[in-house]
N, C-alpha and C positions, 0 to 999 in steps of 0.2 A: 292468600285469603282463605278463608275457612269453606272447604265445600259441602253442600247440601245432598248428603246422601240417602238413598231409600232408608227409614226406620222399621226394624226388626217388630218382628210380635212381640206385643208387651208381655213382661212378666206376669203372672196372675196376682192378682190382689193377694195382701199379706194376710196369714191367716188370723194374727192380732189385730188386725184393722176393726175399729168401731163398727156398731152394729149399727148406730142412728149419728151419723156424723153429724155435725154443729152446722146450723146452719144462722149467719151473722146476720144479725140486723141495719138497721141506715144507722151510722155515728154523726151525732151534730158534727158539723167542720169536717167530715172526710165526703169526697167522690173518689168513685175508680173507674178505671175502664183495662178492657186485656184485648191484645189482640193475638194474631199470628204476625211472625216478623220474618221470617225462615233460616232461625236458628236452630230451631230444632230437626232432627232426620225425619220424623212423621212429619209431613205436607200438613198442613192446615192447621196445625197444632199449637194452641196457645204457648205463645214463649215470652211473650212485654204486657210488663204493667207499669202502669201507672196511676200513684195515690195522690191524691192532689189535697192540700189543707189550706182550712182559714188563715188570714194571713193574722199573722200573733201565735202562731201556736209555736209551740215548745217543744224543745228534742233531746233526747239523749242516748247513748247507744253504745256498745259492747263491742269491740274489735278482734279481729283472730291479733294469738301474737306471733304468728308465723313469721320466718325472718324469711319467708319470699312471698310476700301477701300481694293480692292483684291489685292493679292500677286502681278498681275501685274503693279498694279500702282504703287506699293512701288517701284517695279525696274525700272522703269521709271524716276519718281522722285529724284531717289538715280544718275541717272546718266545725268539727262537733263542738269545741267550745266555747264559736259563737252561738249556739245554743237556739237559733232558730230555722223552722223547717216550713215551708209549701211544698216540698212532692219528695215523694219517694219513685225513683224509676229502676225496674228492674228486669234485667232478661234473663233467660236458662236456655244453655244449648251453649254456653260461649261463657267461660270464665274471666277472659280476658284478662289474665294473670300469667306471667311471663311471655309479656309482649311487649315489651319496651316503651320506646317513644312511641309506635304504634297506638300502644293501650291507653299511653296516657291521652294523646292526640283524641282518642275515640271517646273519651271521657270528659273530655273538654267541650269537644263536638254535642254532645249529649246533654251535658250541662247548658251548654248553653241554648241549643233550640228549644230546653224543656224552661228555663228560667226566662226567656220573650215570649214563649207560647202563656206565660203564666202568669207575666208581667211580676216576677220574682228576682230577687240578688242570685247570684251565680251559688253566691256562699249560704243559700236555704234549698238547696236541690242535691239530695242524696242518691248516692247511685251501687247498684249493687249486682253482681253477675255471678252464674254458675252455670259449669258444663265442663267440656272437655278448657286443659290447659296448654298454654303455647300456641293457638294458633290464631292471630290478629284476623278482625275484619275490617272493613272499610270502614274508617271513621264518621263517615255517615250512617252506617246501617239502621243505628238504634235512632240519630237525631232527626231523619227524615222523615221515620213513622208518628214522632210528636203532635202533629198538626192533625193526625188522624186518631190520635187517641184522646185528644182533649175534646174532639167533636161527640169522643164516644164516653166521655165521663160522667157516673149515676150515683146516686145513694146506694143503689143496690148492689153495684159490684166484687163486693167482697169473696163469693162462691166463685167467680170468675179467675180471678186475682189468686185465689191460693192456690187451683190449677194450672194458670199463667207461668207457675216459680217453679213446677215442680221439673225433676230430671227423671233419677231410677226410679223415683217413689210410685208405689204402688197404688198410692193414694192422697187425696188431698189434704194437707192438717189446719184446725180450726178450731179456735175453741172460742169461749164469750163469756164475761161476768159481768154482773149487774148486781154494784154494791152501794156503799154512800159515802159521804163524805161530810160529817155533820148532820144534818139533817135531812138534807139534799141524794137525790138520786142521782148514780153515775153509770158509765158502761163503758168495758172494757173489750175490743175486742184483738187478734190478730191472729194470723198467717204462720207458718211455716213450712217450710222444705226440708228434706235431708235424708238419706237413707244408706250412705256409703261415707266414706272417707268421713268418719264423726267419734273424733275425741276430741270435742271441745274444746280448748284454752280459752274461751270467753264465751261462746254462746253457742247458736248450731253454727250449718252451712249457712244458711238464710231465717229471718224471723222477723216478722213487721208485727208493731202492737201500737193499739191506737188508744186513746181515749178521750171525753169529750169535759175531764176533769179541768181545775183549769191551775197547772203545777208552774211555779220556776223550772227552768231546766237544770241549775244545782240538784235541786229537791228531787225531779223527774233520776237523774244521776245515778242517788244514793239510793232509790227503793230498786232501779233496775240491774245495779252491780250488786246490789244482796239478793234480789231475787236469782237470777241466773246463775251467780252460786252455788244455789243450792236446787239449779233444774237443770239447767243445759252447760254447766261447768261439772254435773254431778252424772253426766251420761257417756258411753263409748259404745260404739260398735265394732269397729275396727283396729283401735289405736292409732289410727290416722287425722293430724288437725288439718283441715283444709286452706288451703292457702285462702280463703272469700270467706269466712264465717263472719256475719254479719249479723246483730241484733239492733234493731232501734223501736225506739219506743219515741210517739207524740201525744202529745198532752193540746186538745185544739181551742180549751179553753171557752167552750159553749155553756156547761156546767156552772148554775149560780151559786154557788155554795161559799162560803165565808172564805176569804184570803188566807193561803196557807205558806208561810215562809220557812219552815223547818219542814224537816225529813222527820222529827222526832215529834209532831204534833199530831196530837192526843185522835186529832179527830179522821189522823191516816187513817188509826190500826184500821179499820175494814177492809180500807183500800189497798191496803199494804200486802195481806194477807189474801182478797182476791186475785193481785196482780201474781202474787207469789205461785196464788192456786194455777191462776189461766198459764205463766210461765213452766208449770209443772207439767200440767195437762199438753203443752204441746213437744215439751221433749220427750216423753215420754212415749208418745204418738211417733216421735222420731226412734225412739228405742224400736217400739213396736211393729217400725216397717223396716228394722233393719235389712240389709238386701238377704234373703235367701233364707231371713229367720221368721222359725219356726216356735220356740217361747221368749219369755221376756223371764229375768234374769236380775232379783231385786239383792244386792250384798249390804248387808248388814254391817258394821265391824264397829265394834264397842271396846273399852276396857285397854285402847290405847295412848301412849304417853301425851300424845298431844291430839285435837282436831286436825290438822295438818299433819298428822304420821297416820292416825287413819286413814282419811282419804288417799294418801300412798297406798295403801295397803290394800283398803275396798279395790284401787284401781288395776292393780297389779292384777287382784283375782280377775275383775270383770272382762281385761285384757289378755289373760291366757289363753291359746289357743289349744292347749289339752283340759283348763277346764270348759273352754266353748263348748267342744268335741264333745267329752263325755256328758255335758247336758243334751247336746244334739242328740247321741247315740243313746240318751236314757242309760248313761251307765253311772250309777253309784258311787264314782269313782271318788270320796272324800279325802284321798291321799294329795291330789290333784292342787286342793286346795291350799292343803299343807304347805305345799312343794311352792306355793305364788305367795302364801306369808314369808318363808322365807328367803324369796328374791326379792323381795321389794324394799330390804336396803334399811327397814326402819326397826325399832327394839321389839324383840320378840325375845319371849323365851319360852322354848320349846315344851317345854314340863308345865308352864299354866296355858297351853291354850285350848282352849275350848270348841267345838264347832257343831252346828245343827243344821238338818237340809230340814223345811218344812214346819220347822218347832218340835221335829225329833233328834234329841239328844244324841248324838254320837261319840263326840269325844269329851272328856272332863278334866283340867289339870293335864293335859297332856295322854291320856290314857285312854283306850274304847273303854265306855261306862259299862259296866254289869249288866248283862243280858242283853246286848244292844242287838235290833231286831232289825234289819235291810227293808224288812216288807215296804212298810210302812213310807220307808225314804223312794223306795224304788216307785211307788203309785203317784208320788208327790210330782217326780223326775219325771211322770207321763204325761202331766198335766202344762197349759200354757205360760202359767206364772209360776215362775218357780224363785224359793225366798232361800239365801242360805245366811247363818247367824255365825258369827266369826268375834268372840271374846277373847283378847289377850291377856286381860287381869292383869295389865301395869300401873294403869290412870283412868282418867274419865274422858279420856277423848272417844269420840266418835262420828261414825258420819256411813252415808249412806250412797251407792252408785247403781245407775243403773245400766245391764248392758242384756243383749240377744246370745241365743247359742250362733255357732258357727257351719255351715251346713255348706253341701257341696253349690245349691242355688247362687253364694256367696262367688264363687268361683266361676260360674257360668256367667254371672254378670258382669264381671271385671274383666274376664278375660278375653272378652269381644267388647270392653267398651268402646271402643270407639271404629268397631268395623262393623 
């Protein structure tokens, strides 16, 4: 069974961390409540949440595709398309991912205390874990605390709740939109975790998003597998997919706004486009606390054969650990870059490409441009956001990633994870 050891001093806040974090409002159809459960090594420290929704509401959700994914996402998985949800429960401190009949047993357990606590089917109770992997706890740990979290369920809990989930992060992630839907007002809010082990194959570590729109869960589906695309499928820190990455999204159906049976109907675009925005917003936030970093690291890459060879390519760069380095170390180093176009497997050729740190030109067709000046690049490389542009001139593909530099902090946290 997993033991409950003294927690170290926390790392210091990240220095990308927002200056005015998001602070969520009540969603028609959601309560939450958080407590301590002592998963976590800090004593007293929120580790369980639980969101609880109107019954009718709507779900849909993003999976890791890791071929050794935790007990919790098997059950997840196993019930997403029956497409409705009353609670989301989730702990950190405890992945509960390769732990066998163990894991699943403590899943079961949990499901089912939190599905009589709620007077819900087993198959509308999502469940999601992160922390250390391989080591089972009692499969009552989490389902005993159920009867104490439903006492402690509010409109307000959401500032609770995104703390509750968090592990390395330095900080809580949170974001919120408030758009329409025809006529009608909507509000979108939700949660996320993540700050290590994040190259996405479906979404982050952890991400809850709620809203009080009122979607099919087909429909809920196809806007959250295109959003996440192009936020938390377009992000890395480490080139590590975690075995738990989890996204789901509910839809609670509070919102009076006209009957929408298409994804492709006319009176989403807002919705589509906020959901996309708030999805952005909190991967990014996940970029931004990467463990030990220090800028954020936006890759551009344009001008290849296909959308699908770019993103290779964006990824290749964002996952180098000598370009991480030389943005860590402010070194100039644009050869770097070079060197990860061509590793990454997809058509390049070496004589058209192009590359720019900051929107200063460096190389053109393969060549340094005429009079190319460092300064300029080197003041860019000091700064927290740093943008670099990567043109191959074969096609019109492109696409966009985002990742942190790589700094020794990165090392210090991994390397005592779990002592």
């Amino acid at each position: 069974m997993a033991s409950v050891a003294p927690g170290r001093e926390a790392p210091p806040v990240s220095p990308l961390a927002p200056t005015s974090p998001a602070d969520l409002p009540p969603l028609a159809g959601v309560r939450l409540a958080s407590m301590a459960a002592g998963l976590k090594k800090k004593q007293g420290a929120l580790d369980l949440m639980l969101m609880e929704f109107a019954a009718g509401t709507t779900v849909a959700g993003v999976l890791t595709k890791s071929k050794c994914p935790s007990a919790p996402v098997d059950w997840c998985r196993k019930n997403l398309d029956k497409g409705k949800a009353r609670a989301f429960i989730v702990n950190a401190g405890n992945a509960n991912a390769f732990t066998g009949m163990a894991g699943d047993r403590t899943v079961e357990h949990t499901v089912s205390a939190t599905a009589k606590a709620l007077g819900a089917k087993a198959s509308e109770i999502f469940v999601a874990s992160t922390g250390v992997i391989g080591q089972p706890v009692s499969q009552d740990w989490i389902g005993k605390h159920v009867p104490d979290l439903v006492k402690k369920l509010t409109r307000d809990g959401w500032n609770a709740a995104s703390e509750a989930i968090r592990t390395t992060d330095t900080f809580a992630k949170r974001a919120t939109r408030t758009t329409r839907i025809g006529f009608e007002t909507v509000t979108i809010n939700g949660i996320a975790k993540g700050s290590g082990m994040i190259a996405p194959d479906m979404a982050t570590m952890l991400a809850f998003v709620a809203t009080d729109a009122k979607l099919p869960a087909d429909v809920l589906q196809t806007l959250l597998k295109s959003g996440a695309d192009k936020s938390f499928n377009s992000i890395t820190v480490d080139s590590d997919t975690s075995t738990s990455d989890t996204l789901l999204l509910a839809a609670t159906g509070q919102a009076t706004h006209a009957k929408i049976s298409s994804a492709s109907d006319a009176n989403l675009k807002s919705f589509r486009a906020a959901l996309d925005d708030l999805l952005l917003d909190l991967a990014l936030q996940v970029v931004r606390d990467g463990e030990g970093a220090q800028k954020q690291i936006q890759i551009n890459v344009t001008g290849a054969s296909s959308p699908k060879s770019a993103k290779i390519i964006a990824r290749a760069i964002a996952n180098s650990p000598l370009v991480k380095t030389a943005i860590a170390g402010e070194d100039a180093n644009w050869g770097r870059v070079v060197m990860a176009v061509g590793k990454a497997g997809e058509p390049a050729d070496r004589d058209k490409l192009s590359i720019a740190f900051g929107g200063t030109q460096i190389t053109k067709n393969g060549q340094i441009v005429d009079g190319y000046n460092e300064k300029p690049v080197v003041e860019h490389i000091k700064g927290q956001e740093i943008v670099i542009d990567v043109d191959l001139a074969l096609g019109k593909g492109a696409a966009t990633v985002w990742t942190c530099d790589l700094t020794h902090g990165y090392i210090d946290i991994n390397g005592s994870y779990r002592s």
